[in-house]
LUMNUPA-677853 format. One record per residue (C-alpha): residue in one letter; x, y, z. Coordinates in steps of 0.1 Angstrom, whole numbers, plus 2048, in hexadecimal, padded with zeros to 3 digits. Each point is the difference from the previous one (the first is absolute). Layout:
LUMNUPA-677853
AXYZ;...
This chain:
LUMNUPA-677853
XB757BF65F;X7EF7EC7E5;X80A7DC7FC;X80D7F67DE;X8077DC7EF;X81180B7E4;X81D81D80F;X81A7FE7E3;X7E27FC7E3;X80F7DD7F7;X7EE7E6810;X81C7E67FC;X81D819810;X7E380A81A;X7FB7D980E;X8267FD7FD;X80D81F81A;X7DC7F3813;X80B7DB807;X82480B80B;X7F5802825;X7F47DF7FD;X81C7F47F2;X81880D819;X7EE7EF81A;X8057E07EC;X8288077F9;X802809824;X7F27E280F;X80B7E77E8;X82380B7F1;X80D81681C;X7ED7EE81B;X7FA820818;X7E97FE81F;X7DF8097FC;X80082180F;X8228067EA;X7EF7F67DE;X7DC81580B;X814822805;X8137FB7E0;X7E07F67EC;X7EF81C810;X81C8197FB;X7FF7F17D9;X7D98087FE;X804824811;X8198057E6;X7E87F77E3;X7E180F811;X8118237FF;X8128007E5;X7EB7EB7E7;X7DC80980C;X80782280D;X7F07F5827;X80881D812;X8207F781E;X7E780781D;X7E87EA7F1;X8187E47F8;X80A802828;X7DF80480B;X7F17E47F1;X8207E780A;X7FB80E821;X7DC7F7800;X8057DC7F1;X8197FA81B;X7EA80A81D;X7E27E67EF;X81F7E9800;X806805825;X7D87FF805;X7F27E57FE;X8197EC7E8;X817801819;X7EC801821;X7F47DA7F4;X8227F37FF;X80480F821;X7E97EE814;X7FF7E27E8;X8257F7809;X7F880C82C;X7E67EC7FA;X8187E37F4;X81B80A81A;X7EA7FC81E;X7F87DC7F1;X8257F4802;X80E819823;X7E57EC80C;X8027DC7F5;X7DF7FF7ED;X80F7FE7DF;X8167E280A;X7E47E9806;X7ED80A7E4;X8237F67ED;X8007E0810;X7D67FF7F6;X80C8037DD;X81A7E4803;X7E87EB80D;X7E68077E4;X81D7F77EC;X8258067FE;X7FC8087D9;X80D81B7F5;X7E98057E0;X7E17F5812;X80B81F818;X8048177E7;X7DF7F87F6;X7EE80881E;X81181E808;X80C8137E5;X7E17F47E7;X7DF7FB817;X80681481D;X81281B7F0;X7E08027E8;X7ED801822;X81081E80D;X7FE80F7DD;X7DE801800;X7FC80B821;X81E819803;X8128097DE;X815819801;X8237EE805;X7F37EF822;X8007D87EE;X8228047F3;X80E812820;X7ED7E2813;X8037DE7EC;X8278077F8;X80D809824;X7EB7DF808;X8127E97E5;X82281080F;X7F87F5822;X7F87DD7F1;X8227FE7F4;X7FD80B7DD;X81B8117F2;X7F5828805;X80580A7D6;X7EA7DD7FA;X7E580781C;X7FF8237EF;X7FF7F87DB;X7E67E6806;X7E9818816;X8058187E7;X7F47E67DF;X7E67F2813;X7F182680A;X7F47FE7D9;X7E27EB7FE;X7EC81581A;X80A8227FA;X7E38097EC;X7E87FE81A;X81280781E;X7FA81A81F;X7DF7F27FB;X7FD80B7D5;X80B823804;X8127FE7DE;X7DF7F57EC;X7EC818818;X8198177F0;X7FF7FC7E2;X7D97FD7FB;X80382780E;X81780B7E9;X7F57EF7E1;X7D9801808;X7FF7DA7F7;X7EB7EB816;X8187F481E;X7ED7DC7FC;X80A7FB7DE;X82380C806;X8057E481C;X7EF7E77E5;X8188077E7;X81B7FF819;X7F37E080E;X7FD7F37DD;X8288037F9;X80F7FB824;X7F67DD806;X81B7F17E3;X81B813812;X7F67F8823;X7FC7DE7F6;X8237FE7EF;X81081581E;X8047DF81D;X8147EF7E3;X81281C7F5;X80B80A820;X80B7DA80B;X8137FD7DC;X812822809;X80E7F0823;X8077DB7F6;X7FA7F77DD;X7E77F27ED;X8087DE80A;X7FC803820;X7E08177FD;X7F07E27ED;X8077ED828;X7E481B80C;X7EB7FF7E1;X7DE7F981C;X80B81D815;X8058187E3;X7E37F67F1;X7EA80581E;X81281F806;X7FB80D7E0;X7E27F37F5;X7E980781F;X80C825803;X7F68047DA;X7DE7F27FE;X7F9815821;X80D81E7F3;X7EE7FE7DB;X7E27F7814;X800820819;X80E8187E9;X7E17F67E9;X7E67FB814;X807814822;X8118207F4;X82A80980A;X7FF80681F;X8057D480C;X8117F17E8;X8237FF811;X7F27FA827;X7E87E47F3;X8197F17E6;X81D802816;X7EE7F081D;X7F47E67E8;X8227F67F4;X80F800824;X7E47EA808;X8017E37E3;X8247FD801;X7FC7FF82B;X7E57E27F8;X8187F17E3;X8197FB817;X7F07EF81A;X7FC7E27E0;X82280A7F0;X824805803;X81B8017E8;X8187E47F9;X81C81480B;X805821815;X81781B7EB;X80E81A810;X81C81C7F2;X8207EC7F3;X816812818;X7E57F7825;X8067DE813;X7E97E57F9;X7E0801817;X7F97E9820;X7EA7E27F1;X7E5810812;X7FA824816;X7DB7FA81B;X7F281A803;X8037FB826;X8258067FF;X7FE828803;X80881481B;X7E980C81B;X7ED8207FD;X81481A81A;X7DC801810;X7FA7DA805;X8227E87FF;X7E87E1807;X7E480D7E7;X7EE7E47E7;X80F8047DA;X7DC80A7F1;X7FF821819;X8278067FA;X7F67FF7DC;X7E38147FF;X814817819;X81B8027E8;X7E98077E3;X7EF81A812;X8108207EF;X7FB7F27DB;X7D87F8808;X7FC824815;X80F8127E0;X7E77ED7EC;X7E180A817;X80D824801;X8088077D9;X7DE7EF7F6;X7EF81781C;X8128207F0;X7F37F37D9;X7DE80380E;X7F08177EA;X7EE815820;X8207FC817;X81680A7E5;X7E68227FD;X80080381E;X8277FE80B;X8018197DD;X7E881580B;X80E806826;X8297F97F6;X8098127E6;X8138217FA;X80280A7DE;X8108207F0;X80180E7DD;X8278037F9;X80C820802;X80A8107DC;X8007DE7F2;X7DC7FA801;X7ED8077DC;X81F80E7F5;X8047E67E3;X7E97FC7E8;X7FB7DC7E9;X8048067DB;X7E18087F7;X7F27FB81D;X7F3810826;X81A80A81C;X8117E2814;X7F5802824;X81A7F6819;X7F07FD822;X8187EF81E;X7E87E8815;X80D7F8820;X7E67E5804;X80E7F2822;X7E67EA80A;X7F27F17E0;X8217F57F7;X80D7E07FB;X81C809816;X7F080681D;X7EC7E37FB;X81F7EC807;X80E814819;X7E07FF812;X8027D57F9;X824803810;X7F7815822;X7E27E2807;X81D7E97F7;X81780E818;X7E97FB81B;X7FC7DA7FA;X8277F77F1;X80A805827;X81881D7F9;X7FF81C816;X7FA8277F0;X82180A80A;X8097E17E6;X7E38077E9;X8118217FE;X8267F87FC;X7F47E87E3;X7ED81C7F0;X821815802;X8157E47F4;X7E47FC7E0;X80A8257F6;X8227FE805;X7FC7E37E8;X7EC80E7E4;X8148217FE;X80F7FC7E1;X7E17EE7F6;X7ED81F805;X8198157F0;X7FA7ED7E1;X7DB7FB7FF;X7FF82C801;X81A8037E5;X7ED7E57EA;X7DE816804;X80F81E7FF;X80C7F07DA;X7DE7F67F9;X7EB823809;X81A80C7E9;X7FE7F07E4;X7DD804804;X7F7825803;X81A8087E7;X7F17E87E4;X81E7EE7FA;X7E67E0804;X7E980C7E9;X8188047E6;X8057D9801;X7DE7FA805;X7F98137DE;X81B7EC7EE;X7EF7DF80B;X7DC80B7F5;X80F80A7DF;X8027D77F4;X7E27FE7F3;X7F27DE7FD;X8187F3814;X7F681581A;X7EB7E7815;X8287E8802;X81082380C;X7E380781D;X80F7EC817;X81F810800;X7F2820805;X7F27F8821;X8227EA806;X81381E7FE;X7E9815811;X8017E9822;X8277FF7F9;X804825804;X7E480B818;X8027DC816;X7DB7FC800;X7E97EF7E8;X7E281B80E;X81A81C7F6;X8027F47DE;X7DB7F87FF;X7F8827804;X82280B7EB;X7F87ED7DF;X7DE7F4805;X7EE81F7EA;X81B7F87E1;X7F97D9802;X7DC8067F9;X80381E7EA;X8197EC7E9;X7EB7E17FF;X7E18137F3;X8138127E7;X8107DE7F1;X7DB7ED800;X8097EB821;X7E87F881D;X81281A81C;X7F97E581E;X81A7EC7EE;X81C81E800;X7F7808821;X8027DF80B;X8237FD7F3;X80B81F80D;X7F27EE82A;X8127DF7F5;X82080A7EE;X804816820;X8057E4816;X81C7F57EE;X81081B803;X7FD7FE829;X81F7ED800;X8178167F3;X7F681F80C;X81D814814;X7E580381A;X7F37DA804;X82A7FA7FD;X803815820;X7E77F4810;X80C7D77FE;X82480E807;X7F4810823;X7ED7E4806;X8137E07F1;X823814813;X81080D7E0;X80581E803;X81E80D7E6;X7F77DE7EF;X7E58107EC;X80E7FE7DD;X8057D8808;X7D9801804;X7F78157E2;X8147E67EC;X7F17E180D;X7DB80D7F7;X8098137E2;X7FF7E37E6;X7E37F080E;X7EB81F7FF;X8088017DB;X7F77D97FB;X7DD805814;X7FB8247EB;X8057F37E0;X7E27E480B;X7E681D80C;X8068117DC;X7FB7E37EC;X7E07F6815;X7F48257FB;X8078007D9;X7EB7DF7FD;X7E3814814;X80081E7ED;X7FB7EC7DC;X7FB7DC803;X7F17F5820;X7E7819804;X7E67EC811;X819806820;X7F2827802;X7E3803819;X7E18107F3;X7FD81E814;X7F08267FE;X81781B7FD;X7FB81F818;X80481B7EE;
């Protein structure tokens, strides 16, 4: 089978039978409000349909490759939110989490100043150090235990998981890109690092605005300004200077850390919670947390630093597995790959070589095990016996079924839509504007993250036809390229994969339309930014591009 963007010879009807998958995911989630797993078979029903009958993809290779997107779904997509939630589990079956809630309180009650270090710095931590769903699965089952409401603690997570995107699971998405666009992967994280900053800045006001107003986000104008401000100037200064593999860890950390030291000289006026929770206590000690189940009469530091344990072990861990020479190794030694059968070269790009699909089954390298690893060593120190460890586990799965079901359906969609073209077809529509072309970039890689989940995916899926299409209209490529990394992150948000990953973890499952509507607007708002920024790149602030030698 060869690929083809044009399949009825009208490029107008062909985008219009191409978007109709996409739009029955939107109908489904928004109008009908299905499930998840309810709206991802329809939508991939709807593209099976128009893969067949529209582009003439063979049935066995429509099945094959949904088959093959919903067993990358399973592995590692869903093997992260596996042992990100056990991991979470064994935190609260064994009290851990509870003192860390009653840590938070007595950092401050605030529930904005909360959402800040959770959903915004830490999340961006784990980003950088994880990816792959594990800050979202993490940070919003955290701000549910705090007592946010579960949609809120999602939606947040969720907004907040745009500003380090780019450079997360230590840069793989620029890494990425630089391979499939042969474009130095330095200047691609300058570039990057050179539009990011105004929208991690803006993103600490934004998301306070979004849960109590402006009014009262003016209250914690010093906290969202150290927030903000701290994680941009770190990250413009490390994706510049230091390449993409730090930004997030170092500008997370850096954030968590100035507003930790603002508040030691700060507090608002007035705590705000949700209109619907009871008024705080006038003050929460930190001493005022139950004992460990190890040590009733231990000192609050140790219970602390006990109760933290899990959260700094799967720090050590995933930042031992980004090592570049434990990563090869654990690679090297863990790793069953497999061409897939008849599906593997059997599609060919339009003009272009034979796709490859290869299944890796990279156990040990992966993110996943990582975390599960970080949960086993916290087992042994929460004071849970394995006969516990193992009924939580058990519990965890019984949890995320539906979950799981979902995440497979949503890659199965996205494989798809993929190896039948159907995404190409819209690509072509959007690199057929012209002058305009640098504004629509953006959404290119925006809708790439929405259907594949994953702003690497959409890296290698539209990467070649960014650069291509800049050359061809007199742009600088890094620019379009660019774009194509930072629109993708705001398309993180909505995608029906990122959905079912904060509804497994935020306890929404069935809920999942809810979510898609909370983030939906606000992906637009923080799109429509990114393309405007880009547009002033391309033609008017050209002194923004980093000099740089292309490899060619």
């Amino acid at each position: 089978m060869v690929q083809t963007t044009n399949p009825l010879h009208h490029l107008t009807a062909s985008v219009l039978v191409a978007i109709l998958p996409i739009l029955v995911i939107f109908w489904a989630l928004i109008i009908r409000k299905m499930k998840g797993w309810q709206a991802g078979l329809l939508a991939t029903g709807t593209a099976a349909l128009v893969a067949i009958a529209v582009y003439h993809m063979p049935f066995h290779l429509a099945l094959l490759s949904a088959v093959n997107g919903a067993a990358y779904g399973l592995f590692p997509i869903c093997w992260i939110v596996i042992t990100a939630v056990f991991l979470f589990n064994i935190t609260i079956r064994s009290g851990q989490f509870e003192i860390i809630r009653h840590f938070m309180a007595g950092i401050t009650a605030d529930r904005r100043i909360q959402a800040l270090l959770i959903a915004f710095s830490f999340g961006s931590f784990l980003e950088g150090t994880a990816g792959f769903g594990a800050p979202v699965a993490i940070t919003a089952a955290m701000l549910a235990g705090l007592g946010f409401d579960p949609l809120y603690a999602a939606g947040l997570c969720l907004i907040a998981n745009t500003a380090p995107v780019a450079f997360g699971s230590i840069g793989i998405p620029v890494t990425v890109m630089a391979q499939v666009t042969s474009l130095p992967e330095q200047a691609i994280s300058q570039i990057i690092g050179r539009t990011l900053p105004f929208l991690s800045a803006l993103l600490p006001f934004y998301l306070v605005v979004l849960m109590a107003g402006f009014k009262k986000a003016r209250e914690v104008a010093p906290a969202v300004l150290v927030s903000g401000l701290s994680f941009a100037v770190i990250q413009f200064v490390t994706s510049n200077w230091l390449g993409p593999a730090l930004p997030d860890v170092l500008a997370g950390l850096g954030s968590i850390i100035s507003l930790l030291l603002l508040l030691k000289f700060w507090k608002p006026r007035s705590v705000w919670r949700f209109p619907h929770e009871p008024a705080p206590p006038a003050s929460v000690p930190t001493t005022s947390v139950p004992a460990s189940p190890s040590s009733a009469s231990a000192a609050p530091a140790p219970r602390l630093w006990w109760a933290l344990s899990p959260f700094i072990i799967l720090t050590l861990t995933i930042i031992i597995w980004g090592l570049a020479p434990v990563k090869t190794w654990l690679t090297a030694n863990g790793t069953l790959q497999f061409p897939v059968p008849i599906l593997h070269n059997a599609i060919r790009e339009y003009n272009g070589p034979p796709i490859p699909h290869i299944y890796r089954l990279n156990y040990m390298s992966a993110a996943g095990t990582a975390i599960l690893i970080s949960a086993l060593l916290s087992l042994l120190l929460s004071g849970l016996t394995l006969k516990q460890g193992a009924a939580t586990f058990l519990a965890t799965l019984r949890q995320l079924r539906f979950p799981i079901l979902t995440i497979a359906v949503v890659l199965a969609f996205a494989y798809l839509v993929n190896d039948s073209g159907i995404s190409q077809t819209i690509a072509r529509c959007l690199a057929s504007t012209g002058f305009l072309f640098p504004f629509f970039a953006p959404m290119l890689g925006w809708l790439g993250v929405f259907i594949t989940g994953s702003d690497t995916s959409s890296n290698a899926l539209f990467g070649r036809l960014q650069s291509a299409t800049a050359v061809s209209i007199g742009v600088d490529p890094i620019v379009t390229v660019g774009a194509n990394v930072s629109g993708g992150v705001i398309g993180k948000m909505i995608s029906p994969q990122s959905i079912a990953v904060a509804a497994a973890a935020g306890q929404l499952v069935g809920r999942e339309s809810d979510l898609f509507r909370f983030t939906l607007k606000h992906s637009f708002i923080l799109l429509s930014l990114i393309c405007c920024i880009v547009l002033a790149q391309a033609y008017w602030l050209k002194w923004i591009i980093p000099v740089y030698i292309r490899h060619l």
